[in-house]
N, CA, C and O atoms as a GROMACS GRO file, in nm:
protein
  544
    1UNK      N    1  10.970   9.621   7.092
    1UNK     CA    2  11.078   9.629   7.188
    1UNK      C    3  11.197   9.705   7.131
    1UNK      O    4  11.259   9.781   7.206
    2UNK      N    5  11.224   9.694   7.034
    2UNK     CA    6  11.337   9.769   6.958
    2UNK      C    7  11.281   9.917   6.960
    2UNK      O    8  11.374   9.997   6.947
    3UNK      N    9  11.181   9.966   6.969
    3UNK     CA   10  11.186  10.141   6.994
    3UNK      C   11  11.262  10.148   7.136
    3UNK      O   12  11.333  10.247   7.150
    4UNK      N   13  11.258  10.075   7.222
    4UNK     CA   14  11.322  10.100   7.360
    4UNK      C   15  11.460  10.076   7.379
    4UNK      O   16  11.516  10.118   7.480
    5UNK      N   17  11.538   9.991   7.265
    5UNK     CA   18  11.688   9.972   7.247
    5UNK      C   19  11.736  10.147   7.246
    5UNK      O   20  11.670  10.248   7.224
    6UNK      N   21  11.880  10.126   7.282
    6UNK     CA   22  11.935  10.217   7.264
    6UNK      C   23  11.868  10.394   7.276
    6UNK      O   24  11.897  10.478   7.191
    7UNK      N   25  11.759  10.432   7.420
    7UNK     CA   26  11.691  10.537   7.362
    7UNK      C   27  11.790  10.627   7.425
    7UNK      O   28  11.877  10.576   7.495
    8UNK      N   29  11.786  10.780   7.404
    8UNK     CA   30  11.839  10.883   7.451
    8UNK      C   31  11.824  11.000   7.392
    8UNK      O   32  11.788  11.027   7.277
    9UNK      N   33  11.857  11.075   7.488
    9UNK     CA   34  11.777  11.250   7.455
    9UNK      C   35  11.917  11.331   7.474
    9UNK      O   36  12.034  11.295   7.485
   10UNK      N   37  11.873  11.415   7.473
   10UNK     CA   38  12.008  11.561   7.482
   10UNK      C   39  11.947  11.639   7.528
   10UNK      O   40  11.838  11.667   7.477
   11UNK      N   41  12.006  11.723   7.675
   11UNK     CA   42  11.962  11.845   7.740
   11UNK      C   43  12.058  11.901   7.736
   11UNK      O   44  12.169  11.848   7.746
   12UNK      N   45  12.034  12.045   7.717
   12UNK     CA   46  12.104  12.161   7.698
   12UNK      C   47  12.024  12.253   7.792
   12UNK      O   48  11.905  12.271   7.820
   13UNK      N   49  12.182  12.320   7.841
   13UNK     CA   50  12.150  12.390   7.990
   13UNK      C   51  12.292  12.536   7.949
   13UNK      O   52  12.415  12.522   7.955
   14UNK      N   53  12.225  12.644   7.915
   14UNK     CA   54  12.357  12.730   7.959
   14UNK      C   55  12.449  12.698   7.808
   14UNK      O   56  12.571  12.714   7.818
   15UNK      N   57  12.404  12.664   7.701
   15UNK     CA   58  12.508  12.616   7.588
   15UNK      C   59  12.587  12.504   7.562
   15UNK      O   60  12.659  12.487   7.464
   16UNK      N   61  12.559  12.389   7.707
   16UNK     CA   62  12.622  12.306   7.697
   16UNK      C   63  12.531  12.203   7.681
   16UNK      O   64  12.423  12.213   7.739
   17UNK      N   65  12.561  12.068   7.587
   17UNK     CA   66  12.492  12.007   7.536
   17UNK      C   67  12.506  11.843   7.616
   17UNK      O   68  12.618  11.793   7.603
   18UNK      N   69  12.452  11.799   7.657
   18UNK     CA   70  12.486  11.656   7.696
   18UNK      C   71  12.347  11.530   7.655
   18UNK      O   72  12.224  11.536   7.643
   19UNK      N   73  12.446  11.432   7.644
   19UNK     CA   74  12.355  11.341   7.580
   19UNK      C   75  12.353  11.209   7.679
   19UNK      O   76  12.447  11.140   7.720
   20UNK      N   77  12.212  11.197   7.704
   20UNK     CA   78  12.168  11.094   7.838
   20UNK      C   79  12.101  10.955   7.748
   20UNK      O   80  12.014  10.954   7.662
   21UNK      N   81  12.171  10.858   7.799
   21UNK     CA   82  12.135  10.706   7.736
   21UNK      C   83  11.981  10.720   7.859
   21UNK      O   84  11.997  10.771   7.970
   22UNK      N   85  11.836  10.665   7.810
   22UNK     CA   86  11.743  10.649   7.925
   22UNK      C   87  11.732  10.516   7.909
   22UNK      O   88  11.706  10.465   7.800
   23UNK      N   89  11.755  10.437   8.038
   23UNK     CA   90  11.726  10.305   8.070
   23UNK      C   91  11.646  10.240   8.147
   23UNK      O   92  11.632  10.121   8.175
   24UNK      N   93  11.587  10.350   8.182
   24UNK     CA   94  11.397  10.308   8.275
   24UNK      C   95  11.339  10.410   8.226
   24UNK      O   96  11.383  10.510   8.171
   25UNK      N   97  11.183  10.359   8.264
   25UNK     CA   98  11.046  10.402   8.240
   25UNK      C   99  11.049  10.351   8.071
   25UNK      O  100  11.115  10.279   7.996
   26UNK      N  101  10.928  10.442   8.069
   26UNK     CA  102  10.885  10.444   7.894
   26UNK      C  103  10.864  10.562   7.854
   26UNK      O  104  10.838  10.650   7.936
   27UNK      N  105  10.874  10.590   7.704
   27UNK     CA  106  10.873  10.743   7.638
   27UNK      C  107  10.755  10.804   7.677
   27UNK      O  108  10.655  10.734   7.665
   28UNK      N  109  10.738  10.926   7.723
   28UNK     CA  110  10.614  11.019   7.737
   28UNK      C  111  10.555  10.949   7.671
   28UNK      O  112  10.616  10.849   7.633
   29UNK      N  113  10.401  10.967   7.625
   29UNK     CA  114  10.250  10.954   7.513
   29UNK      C  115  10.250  10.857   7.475
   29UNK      O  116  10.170  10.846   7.382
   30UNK      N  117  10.327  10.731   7.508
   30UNK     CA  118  10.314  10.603   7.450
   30UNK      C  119  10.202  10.566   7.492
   30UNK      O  120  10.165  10.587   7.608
   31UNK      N  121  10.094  10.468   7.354
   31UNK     CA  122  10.000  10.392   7.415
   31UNK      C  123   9.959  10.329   7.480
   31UNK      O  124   9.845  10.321   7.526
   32UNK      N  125  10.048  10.270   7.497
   32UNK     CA  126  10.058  10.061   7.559
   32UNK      C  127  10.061  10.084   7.716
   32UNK      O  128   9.980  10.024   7.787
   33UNK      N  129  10.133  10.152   7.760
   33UNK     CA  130  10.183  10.162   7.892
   33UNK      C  131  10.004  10.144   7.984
   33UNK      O  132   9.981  10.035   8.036
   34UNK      N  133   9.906  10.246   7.992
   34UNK     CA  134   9.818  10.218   8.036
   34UNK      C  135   9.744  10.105   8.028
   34UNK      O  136   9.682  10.053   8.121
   35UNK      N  137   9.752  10.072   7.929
   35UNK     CA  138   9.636   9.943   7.869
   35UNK      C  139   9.764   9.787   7.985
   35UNK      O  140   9.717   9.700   8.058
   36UNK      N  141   9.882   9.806   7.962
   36UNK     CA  142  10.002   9.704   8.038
   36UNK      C  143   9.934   9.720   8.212
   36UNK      O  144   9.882   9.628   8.275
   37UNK      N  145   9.952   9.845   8.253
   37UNK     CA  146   9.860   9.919   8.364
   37UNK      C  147   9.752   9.826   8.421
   37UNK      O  148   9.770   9.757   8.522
   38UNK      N  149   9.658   9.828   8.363
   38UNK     CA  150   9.513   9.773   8.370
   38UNK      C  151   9.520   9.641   8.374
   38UNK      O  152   9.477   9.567   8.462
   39UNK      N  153   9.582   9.608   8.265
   39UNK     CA  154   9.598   9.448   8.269
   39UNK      C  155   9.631   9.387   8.353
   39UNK      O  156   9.551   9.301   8.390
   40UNK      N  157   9.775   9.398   8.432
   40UNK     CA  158   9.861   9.353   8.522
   40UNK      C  159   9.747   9.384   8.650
   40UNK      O  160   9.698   9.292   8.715
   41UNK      N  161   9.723   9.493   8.667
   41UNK     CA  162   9.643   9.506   8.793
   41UNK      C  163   9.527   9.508   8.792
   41UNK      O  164   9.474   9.551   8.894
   42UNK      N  165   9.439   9.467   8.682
   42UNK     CA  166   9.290   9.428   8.706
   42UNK      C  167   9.277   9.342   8.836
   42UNK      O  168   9.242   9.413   8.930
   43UNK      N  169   9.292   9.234   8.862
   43UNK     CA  170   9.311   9.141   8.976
   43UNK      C  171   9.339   9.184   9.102
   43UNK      O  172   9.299   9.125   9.202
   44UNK      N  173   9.413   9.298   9.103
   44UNK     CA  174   9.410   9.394   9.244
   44UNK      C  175   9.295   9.478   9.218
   44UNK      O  176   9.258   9.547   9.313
   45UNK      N  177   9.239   9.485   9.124
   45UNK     CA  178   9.088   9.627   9.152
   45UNK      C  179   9.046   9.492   9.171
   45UNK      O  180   9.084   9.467   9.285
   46UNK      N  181   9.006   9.421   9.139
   46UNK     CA  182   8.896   9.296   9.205
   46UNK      C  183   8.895   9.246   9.319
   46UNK      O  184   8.795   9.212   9.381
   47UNK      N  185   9.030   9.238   9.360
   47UNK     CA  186   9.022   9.195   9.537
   47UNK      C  187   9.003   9.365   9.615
   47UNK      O  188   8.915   9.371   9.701
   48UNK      N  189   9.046   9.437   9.600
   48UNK     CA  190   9.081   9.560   9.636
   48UNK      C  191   8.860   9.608   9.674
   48UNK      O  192   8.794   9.648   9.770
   49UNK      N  193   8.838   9.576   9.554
   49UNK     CA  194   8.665   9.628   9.570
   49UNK      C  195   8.605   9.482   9.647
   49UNK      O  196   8.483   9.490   9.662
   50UNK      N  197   8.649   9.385   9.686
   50UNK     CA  198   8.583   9.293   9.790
   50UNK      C  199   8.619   9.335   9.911
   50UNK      O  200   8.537   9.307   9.999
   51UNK      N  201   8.717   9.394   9.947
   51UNK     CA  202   8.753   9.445  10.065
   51UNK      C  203   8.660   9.599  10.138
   51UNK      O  204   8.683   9.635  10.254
   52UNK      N  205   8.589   9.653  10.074
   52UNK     CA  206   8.530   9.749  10.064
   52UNK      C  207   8.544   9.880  10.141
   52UNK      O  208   8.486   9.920  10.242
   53UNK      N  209   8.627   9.928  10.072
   53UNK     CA  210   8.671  10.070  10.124
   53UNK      C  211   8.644  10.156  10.178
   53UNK      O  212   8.686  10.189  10.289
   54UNK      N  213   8.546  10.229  10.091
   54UNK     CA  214   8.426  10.353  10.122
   54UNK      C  215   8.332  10.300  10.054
   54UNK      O  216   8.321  10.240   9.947
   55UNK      N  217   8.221  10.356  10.192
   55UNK     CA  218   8.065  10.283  10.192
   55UNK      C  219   8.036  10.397  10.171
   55UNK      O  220   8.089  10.495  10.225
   56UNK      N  221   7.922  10.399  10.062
   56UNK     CA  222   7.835  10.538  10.069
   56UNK      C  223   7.693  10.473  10.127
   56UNK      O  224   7.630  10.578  10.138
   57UNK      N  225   7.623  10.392  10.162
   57UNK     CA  226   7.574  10.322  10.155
   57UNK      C  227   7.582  10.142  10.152
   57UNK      O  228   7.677  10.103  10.083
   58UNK      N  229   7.522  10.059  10.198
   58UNK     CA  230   7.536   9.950  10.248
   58UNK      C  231   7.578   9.915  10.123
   58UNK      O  232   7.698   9.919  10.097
   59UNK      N  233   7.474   9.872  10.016
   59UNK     CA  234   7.475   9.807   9.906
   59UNK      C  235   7.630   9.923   9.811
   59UNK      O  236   7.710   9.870   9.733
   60UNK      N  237   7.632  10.008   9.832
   60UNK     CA  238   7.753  10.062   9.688
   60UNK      C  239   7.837  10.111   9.816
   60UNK      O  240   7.819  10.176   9.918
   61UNK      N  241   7.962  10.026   9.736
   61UNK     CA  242   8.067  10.127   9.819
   61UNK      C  243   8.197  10.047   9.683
   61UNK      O  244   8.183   9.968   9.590
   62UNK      N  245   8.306  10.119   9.740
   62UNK     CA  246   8.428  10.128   9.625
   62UNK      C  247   8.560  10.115   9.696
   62UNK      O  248   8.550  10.150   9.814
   63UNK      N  249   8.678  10.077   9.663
   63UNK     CA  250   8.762  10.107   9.715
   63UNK      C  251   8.894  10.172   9.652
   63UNK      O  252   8.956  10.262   9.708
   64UNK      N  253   8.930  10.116   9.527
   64UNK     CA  254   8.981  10.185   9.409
   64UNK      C  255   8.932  10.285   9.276
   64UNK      O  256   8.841  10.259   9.197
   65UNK      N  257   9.033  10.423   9.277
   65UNK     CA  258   8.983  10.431   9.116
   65UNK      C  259   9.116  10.398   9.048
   65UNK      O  260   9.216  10.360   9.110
   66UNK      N  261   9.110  10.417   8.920
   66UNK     CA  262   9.236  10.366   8.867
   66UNK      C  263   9.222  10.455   8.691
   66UNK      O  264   9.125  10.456   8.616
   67UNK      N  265   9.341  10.511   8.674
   67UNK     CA  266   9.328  10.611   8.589
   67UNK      C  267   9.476  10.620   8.452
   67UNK      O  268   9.559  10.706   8.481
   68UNK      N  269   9.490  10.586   8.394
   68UNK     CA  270   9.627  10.566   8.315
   68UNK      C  271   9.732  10.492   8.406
   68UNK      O  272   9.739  10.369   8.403
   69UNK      N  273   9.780  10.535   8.452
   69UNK     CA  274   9.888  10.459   8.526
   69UNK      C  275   9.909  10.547   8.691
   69UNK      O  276  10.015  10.576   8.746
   70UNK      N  277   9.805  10.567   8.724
   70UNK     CA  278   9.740  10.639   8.862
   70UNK      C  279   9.684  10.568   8.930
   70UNK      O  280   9.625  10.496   8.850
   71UNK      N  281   9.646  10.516   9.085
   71UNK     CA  282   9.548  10.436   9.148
   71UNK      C  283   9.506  10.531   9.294
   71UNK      O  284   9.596  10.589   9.354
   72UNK      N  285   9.425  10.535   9.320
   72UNK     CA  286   9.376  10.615   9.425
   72UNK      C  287   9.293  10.460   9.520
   72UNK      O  288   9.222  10.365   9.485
   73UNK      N  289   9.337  10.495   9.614
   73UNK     CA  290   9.278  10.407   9.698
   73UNK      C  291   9.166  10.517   9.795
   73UNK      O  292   9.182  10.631   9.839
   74UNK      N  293   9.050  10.419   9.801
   74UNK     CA  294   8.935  10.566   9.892
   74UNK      C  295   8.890  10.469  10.051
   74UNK      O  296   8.840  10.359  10.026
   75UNK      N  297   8.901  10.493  10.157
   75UNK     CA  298   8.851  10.448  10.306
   75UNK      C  299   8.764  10.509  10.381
   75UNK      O  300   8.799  10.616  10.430
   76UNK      N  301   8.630  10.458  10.412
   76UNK     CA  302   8.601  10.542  10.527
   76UNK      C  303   8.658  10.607  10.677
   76UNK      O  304   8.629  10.702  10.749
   77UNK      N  305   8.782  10.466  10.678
   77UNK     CA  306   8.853  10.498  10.789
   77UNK      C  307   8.939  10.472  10.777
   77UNK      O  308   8.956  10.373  10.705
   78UNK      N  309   9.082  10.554  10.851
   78UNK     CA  310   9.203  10.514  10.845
   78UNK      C  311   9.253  10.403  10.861
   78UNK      O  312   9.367  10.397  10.816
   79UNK      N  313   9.210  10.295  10.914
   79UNK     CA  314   9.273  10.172  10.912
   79UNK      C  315   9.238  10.092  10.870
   79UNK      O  316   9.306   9.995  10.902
   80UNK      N  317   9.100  10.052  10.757
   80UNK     CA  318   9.079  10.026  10.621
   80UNK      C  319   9.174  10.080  10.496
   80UNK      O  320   9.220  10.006  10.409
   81UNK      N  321   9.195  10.226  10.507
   81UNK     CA  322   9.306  10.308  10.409
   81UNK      C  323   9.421  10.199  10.488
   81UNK      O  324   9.413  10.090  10.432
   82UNK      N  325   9.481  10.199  10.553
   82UNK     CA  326   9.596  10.138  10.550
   82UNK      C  327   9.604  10.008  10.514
   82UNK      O  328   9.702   9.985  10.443
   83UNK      N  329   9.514   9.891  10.546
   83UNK     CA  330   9.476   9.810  10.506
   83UNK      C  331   9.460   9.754  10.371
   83UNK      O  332   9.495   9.639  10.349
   84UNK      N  333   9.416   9.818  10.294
   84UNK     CA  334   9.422   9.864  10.107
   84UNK      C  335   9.569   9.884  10.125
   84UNK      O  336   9.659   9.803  10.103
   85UNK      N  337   9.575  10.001  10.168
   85UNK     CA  338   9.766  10.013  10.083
   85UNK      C  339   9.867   9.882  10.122
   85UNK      O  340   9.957   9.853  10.042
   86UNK      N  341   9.851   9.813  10.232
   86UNK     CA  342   9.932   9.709  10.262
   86UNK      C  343   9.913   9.576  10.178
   86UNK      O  344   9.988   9.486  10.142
   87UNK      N  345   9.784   9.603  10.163
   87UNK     CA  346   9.714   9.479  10.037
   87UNK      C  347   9.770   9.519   9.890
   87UNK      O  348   9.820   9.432   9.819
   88UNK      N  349   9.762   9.628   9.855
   88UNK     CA  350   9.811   9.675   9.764
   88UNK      C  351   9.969   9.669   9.718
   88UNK      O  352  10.028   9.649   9.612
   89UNK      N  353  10.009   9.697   9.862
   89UNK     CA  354  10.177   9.696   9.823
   89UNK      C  355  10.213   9.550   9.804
   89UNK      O  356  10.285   9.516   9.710
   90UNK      N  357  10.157   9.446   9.909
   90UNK     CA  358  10.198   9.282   9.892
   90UNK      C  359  10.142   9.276   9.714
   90UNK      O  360  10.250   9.300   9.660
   91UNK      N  361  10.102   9.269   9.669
   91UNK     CA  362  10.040   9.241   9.566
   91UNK      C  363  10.146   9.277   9.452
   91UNK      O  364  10.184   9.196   9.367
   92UNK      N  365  10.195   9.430   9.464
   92UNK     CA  366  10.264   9.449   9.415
   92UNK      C  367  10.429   9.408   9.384
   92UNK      O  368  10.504   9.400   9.287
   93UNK      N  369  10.436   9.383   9.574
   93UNK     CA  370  10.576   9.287   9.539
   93UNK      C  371  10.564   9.167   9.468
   93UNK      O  372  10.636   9.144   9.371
   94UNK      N  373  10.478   9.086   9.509
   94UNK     CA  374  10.435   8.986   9.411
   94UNK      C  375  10.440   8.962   9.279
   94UNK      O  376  10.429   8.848   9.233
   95UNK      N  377  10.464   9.112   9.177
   95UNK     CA  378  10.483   9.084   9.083
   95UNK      C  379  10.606   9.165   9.079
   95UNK      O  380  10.610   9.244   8.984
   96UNK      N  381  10.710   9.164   9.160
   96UNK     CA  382  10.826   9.229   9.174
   96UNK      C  383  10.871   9.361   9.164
   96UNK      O  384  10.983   9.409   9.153
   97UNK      N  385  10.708   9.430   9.172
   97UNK     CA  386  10.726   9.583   9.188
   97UNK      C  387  10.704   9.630   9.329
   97UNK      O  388  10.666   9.542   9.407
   98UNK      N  389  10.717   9.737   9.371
   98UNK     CA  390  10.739   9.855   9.498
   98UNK      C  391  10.632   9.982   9.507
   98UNK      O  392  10.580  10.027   9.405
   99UNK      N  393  10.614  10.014   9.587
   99UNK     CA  394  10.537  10.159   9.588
   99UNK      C  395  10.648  10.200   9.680
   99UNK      O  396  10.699  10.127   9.765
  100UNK      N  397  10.690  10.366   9.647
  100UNK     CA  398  10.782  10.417   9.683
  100UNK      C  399  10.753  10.562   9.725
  100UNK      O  400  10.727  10.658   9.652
  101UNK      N  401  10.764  10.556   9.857
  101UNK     CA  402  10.681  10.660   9.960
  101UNK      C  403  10.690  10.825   9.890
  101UNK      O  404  10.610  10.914   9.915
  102UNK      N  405  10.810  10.837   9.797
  102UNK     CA  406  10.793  10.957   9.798
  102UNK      C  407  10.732  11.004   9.671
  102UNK      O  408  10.761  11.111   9.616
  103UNK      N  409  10.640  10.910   9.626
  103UNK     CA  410  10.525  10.887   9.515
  103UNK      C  411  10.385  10.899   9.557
  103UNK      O  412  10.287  10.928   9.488
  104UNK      N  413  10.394  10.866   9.700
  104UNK     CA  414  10.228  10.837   9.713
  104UNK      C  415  10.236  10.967   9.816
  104UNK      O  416  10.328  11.028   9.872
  105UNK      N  417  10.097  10.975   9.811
  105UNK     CA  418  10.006  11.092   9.906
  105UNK      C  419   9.898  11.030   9.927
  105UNK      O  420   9.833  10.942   9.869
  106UNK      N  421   9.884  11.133  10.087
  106UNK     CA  422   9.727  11.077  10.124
  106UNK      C  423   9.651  11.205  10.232
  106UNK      O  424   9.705  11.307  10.276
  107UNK      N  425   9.575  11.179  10.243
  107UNK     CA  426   9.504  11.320  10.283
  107UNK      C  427   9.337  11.200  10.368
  107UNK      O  428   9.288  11.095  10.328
  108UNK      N  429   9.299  11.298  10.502
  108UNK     CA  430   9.198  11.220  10.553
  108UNK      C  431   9.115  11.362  10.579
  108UNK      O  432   9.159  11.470  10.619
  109UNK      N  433   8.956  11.319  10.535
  109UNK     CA  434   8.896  11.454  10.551
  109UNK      C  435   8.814  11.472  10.652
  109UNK      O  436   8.722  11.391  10.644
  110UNK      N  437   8.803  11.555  10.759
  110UNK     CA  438   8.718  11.527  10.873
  110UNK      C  439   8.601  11.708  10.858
  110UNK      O  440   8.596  11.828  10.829
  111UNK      N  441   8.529  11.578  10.913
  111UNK     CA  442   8.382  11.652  10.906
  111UNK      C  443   8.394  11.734  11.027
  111UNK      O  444   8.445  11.678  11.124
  112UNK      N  445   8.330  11.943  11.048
  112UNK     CA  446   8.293  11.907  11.159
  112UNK      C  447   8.161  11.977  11.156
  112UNK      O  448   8.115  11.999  11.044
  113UNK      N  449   8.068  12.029  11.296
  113UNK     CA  450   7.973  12.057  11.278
  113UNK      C  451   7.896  12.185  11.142
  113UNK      O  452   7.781  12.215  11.110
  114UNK      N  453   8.005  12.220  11.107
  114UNK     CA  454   7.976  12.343  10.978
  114UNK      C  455   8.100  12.338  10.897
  114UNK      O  456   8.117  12.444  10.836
  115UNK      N  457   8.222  12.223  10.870
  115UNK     CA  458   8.263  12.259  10.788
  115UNK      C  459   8.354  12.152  10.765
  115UNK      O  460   8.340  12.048  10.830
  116UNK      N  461   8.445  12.164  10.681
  116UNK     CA  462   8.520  12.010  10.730
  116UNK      C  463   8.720  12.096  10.697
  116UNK      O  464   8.752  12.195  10.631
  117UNK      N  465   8.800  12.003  10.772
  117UNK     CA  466   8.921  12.036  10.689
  117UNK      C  467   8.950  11.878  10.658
  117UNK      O  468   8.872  11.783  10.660
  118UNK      N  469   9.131  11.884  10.619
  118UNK     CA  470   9.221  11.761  10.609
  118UNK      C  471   9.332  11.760  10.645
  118UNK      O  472   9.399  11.860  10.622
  119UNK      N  473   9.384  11.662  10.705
  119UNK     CA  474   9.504  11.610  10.769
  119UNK      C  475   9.552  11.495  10.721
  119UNK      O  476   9.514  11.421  10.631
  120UNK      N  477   9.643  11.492  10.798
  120UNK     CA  478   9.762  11.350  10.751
  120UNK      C  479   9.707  11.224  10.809
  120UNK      O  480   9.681  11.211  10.929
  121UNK      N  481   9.695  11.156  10.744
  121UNK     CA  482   9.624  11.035  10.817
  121UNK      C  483   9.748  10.936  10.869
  121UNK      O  484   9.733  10.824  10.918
  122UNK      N  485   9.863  10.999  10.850
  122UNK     CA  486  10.003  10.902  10.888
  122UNK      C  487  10.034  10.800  10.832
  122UNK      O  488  10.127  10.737  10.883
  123UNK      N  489   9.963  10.738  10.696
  123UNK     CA  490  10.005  10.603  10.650
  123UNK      C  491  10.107  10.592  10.615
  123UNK      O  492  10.178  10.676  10.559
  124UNK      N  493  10.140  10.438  10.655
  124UNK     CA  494  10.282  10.382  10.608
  124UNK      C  495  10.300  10.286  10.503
  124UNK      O  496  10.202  10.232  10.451
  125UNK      N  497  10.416  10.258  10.466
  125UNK     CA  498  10.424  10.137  10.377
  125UNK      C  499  10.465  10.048  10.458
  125UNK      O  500  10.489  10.079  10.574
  126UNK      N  501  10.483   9.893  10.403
  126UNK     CA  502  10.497   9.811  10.497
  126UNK      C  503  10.640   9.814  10.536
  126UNK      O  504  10.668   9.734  10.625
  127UNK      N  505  10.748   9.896  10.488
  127UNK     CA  506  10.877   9.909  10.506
  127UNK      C  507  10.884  10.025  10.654
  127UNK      O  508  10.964  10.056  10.742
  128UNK      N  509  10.764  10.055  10.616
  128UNK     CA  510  10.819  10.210  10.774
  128UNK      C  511  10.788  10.323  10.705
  128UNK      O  512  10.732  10.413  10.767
  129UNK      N  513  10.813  10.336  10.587
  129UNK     CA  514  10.804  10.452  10.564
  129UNK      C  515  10.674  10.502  10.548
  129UNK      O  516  10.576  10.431  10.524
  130UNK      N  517  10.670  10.676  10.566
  130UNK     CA  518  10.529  10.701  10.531
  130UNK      C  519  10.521  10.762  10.433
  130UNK      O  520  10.614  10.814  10.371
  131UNK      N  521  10.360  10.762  10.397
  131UNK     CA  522  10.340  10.861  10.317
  131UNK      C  523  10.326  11.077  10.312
  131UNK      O  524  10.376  11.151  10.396
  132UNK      N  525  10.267  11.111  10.222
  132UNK     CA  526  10.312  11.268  10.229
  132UNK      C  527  10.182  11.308  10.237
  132UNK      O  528  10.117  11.240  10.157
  133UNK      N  529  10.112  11.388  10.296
  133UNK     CA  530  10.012  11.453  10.321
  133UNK      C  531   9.995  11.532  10.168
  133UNK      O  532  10.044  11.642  10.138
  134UNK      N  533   9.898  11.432  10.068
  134UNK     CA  534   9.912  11.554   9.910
  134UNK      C  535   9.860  11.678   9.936
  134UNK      O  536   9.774  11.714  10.016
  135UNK      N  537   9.935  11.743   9.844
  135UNK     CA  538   9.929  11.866   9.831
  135UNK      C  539   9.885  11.945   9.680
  135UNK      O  540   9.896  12.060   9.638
  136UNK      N  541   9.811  11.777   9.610
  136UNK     CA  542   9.701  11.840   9.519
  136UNK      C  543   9.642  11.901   9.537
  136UNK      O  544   9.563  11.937   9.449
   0.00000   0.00000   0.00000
């Protein structure tokens, strides 16, 4: 805990030098942060995959991946996808955190007879707000 006392950096812009105290997040490349990640939210990939997202098939289907401190939620249909994220977000307040709309993206892919595109599937958080059509 004492690497996180007192941290701060200096940006220089144009010759001028200023020095910023940082009092959220954690330092770039730190280890721990993912492994904290996983831990805390194992218990949401476990309810999250009983709810069953995307079916590829009866027997296998998935609903989360989950990647350093990344979570992708996957639906066959939009109101399963919303369903996950609302499950997701309660869960999260629960442990007194937020998902914050202008973090998340979502994208819905439609098939058609020779080709497919993607659109906005319109999801919201449970506050109103929506999400952003990614532009990964």
């Amino acid at each position: 805990m004492n690497s996180y006392r007192s941290l701060n950096t200096t940006t220089e812009h144009a010759g001028s030098r200023t020095e910023v105290s940082l009092q959220r997040r954690v330092k770039q490349g730190e280890p721990l942060p993912p492994f904290i990640f996983n831990a805390i939210l194992d218990s949401l990939f476990q309810q999250l995959e009983q709810m069953k997202g995307y079916v590829i098939v009866q027997s296998h289907c998935f609903s989360s991946l989950a990647f350093a401190d990344e979570l992708i939620l996957l639906a066959t249909a939009k109101e399963k996808a919303q369903s996950l994220l609302h499950h997701t977000e309660s869960y999260l307040k629960n442990l007194g955190m937020r998902n914050a709309a202008e973090k998340c993206a979502s994208f819905e892919i439609t098939c058609t007879k020779d080709s497919w595109y993607i659109t906005n599937p319109d999801l919201c958080l449970l506050n109103g707000d929506n999400t952003q059509l990614s532009s990964r």
